[in-house]
N, C-alpha and C positions, 0 to 999 in steps of 0.2 A: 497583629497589633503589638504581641510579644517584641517583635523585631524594629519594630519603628524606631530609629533614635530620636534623641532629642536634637533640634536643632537650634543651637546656642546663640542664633544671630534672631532669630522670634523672640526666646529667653530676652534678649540684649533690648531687642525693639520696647519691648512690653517695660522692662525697666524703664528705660529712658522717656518714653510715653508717661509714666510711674511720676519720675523726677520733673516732668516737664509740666505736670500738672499741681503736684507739689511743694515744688523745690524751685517757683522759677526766680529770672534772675531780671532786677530792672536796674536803671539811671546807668552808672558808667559798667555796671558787672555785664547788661544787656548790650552795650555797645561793644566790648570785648567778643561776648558772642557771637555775634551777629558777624564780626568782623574774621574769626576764625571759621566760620558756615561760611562764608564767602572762599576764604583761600580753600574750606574741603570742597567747595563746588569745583575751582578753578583747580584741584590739585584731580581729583575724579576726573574731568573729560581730559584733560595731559594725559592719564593713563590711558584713557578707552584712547586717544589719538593714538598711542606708542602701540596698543595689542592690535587693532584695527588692519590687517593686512588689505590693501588695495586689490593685490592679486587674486586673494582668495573669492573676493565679491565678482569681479570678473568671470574667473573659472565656475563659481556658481548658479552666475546667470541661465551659465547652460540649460540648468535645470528649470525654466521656464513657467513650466504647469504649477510646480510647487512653489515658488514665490510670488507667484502671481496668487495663489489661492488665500498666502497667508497674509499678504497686502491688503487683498482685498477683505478681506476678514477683520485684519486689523485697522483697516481704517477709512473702511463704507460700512461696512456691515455694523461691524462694533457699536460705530455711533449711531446709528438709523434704530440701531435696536434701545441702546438707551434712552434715546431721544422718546421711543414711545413705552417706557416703564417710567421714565421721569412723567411724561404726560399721563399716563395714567395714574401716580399718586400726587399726582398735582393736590394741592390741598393738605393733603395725610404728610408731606415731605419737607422740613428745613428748606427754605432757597438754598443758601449755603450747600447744603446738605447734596441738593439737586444739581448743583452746578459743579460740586465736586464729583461726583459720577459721573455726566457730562466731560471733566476734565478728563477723569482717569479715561473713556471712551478714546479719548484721542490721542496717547499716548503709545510708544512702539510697543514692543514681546520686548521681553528681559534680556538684558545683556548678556548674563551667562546662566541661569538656570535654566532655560529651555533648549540650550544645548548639553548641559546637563544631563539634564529628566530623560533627552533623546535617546541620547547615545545607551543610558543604561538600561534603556527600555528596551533595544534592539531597533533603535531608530536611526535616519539619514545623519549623520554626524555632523561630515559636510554642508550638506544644505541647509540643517540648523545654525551651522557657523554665519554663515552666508545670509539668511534671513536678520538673524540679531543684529548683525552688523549693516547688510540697507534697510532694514526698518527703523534703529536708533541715528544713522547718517540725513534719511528723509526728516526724525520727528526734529532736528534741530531745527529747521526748517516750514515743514511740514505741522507739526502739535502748537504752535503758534497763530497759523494764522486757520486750522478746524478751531480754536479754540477761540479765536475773533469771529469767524464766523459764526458758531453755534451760540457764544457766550457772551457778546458785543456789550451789553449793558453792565455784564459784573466785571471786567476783565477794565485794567489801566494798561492801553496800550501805546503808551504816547512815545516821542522821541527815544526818552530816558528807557522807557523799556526797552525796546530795540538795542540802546546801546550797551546796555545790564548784560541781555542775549546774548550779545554779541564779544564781550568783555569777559563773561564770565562761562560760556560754553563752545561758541564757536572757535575764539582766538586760541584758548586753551589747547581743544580738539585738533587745529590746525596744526599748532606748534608740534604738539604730539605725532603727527603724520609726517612732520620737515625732520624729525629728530629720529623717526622709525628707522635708516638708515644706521645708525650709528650704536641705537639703544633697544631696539628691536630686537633683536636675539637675547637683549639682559633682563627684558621683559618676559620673555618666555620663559626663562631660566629661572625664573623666579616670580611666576604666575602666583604658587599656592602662598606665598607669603603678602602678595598683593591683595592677595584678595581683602583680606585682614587691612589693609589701608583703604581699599574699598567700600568694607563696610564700618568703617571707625565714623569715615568721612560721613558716609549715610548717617549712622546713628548721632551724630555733631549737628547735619543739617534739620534731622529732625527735632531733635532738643530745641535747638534757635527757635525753628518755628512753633514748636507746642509752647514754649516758654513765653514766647515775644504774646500768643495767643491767650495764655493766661492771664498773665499781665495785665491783658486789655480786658478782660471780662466778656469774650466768646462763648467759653464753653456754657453761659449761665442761660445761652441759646439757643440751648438743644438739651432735650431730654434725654433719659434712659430707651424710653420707648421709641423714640426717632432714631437713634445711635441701636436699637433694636430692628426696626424698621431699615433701617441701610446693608445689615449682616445679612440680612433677609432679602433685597433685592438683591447686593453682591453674589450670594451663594447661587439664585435664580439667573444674575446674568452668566453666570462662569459657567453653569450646568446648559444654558441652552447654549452659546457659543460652542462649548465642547461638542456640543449634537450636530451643529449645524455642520465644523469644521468635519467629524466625522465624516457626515451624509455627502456633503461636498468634495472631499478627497475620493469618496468611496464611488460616490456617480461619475468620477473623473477616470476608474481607473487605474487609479496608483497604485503600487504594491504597497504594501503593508508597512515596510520602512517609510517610506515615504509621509505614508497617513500617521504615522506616528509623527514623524516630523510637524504636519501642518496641524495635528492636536496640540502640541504642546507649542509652537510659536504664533499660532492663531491665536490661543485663546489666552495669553499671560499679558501682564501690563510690565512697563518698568518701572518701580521705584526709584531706582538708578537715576534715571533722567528725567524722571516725572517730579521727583523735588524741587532741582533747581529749576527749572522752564515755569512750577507753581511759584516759587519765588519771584521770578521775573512777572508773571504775569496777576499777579495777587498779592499784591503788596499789605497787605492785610491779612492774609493767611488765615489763619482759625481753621473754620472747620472745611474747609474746600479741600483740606488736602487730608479728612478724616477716610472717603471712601476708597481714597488709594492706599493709605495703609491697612485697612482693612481687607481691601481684596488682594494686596501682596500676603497678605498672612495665608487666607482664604487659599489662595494658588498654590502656595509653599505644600498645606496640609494637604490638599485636595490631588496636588501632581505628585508626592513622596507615595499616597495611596494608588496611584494612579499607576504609576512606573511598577510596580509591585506585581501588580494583576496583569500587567501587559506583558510583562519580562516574563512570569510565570505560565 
């Protein structure tokens, strides 16, 4: 524990959560907002389109057994299993509450920290590259319509959504892929400084939303003890998915990098892409997008521990 750092982007989250609850902002200050959360949506997938290499997804496919494990992980498994912890606190659970775990179930593995966590744990580097990147390509796609199917009654998914998606993550993303050519080696060149544009944008998008949520008088709809009760199923689903992803890698065979890989891409969510896709499909926001911050926190502490004991 000596050795743990701090990591300044939870710090950062926790404030802005802080100020969003605090501090928010309405009439024409919210429309400002609201308005710069959209261009950090559209300015995030322009980046993941430029870091995204094609080729590398190809050459990883090789690796077959292992992306198939953390697919199916992420996104049968995952939700089959919330689906019956939401059903079993039916009653004791926020709807809201319920549907945003639900939500987070169908969202990809992390953009960059589960290749990350890998590689310093003495895991597949590669293959984690190559998971993050078809599992966040599929959720553009893919987290939309699990999440009309599982969530059909709370979800707006009319025209305008579709064209939101489509305007504010797809086209972006794409552009990002036509310009890899050109801006793709400036991207790499300058990965660690990105990132920091990365998580500005997050921390922006999250403000909008906890702010816009205030405003409205959500939070006066959920207790201490239910926002208790969510920490508590979160930590419960993270701890079995890590079991399962283990038992599963390990009945399959794989060497040890490998199982490392499909622990730590099997069982994280994105934040990353999981905001704006709840933007698009939750125009209402509140607390549907409380269980995905809390299980990105949850991940963050839970795999810095994790990578520790496995490196060691």
């Amino acid at each position: 524990m000596k050795n743990m750092k701090i990591d300044w982007f939870i710090v950062s989250l926790v404030a802005v959560l802080a100020a969003g609850l605090t501090l928010p902002v309405s009439g024409g200050g919210a429309h400002v907002v609201s308005w710069i959360s959209t261009a950090a949506v559209v300015l995030l997938f322009l980046l993941n389109g430029l870091r995204m290499s094609p080729a590398e997804v190809w050459g990883g496919l090789r690796n077959w057994k292992v992306q198939g494990l953390i697919l199916v992980t992420g996104y049968v498994f995952f939700p089959a299993l919330v689906l019956l912890v939401t059903t079993a606190a039916h009653g004791a659970l926020n709807p809201d509450l319920a549907a945003g775990l639900v939500f987070l179930s169908t969202l990809p593995t992390t953009v960059q920290t589960c290749v990350i966590y890998t590689v310093e744990a003495g895991g597949n580097g590669a293959a984690a590259l190559t998971a993050a990147t078809i599992s966040n390509l599929l959720a553009l796609v893919l987290s939309p319509l699990l999440v009309l199917l599982l969530l059909g009654s709370h979800v707006s998914m009319g025209t305008g959504t579709v064209v939101k998606i489509v305007l504010q993550i797809l086209l972006p993303f794409a552009v990002g892929q036509v310009l890899r050519p050109w801006l793709g080696a400036w991207a790499a060149r300058h990965a660690a400084k990105l990132k920091y544009v990365d998580r500005t944008s997050i921390l922006t998008i999250v403000f909008s939303a906890v702010s816009a949520a205030t405003v409205a008088g959500v939070w006066g709809t959920a207790s201490l003890g239910a926002l208790l009760l969510v920490l508590g199923l979160v930590a419960l689903i993270l701890a079995t998915v890590s079991l399962i992803t283990v038992m599963a890698s390990r009945g399959s065979g794989l060497p040890v990098a490998d199982r490392t890989t499909v622990l730590f891409c099997g069982s994280q969510k994105s934040l990353t892409t999981g905001l704006p896709i709840a933007g698009a499909l939750f125009p209402a926001g509140g607390l549907v997008i409380v269980p995905l911050m809390i299980y990105h926190v949850v991940q963050l502490i839970v795999g810095a521990v994790a990578v520790r004991r496995i490196a060691a």
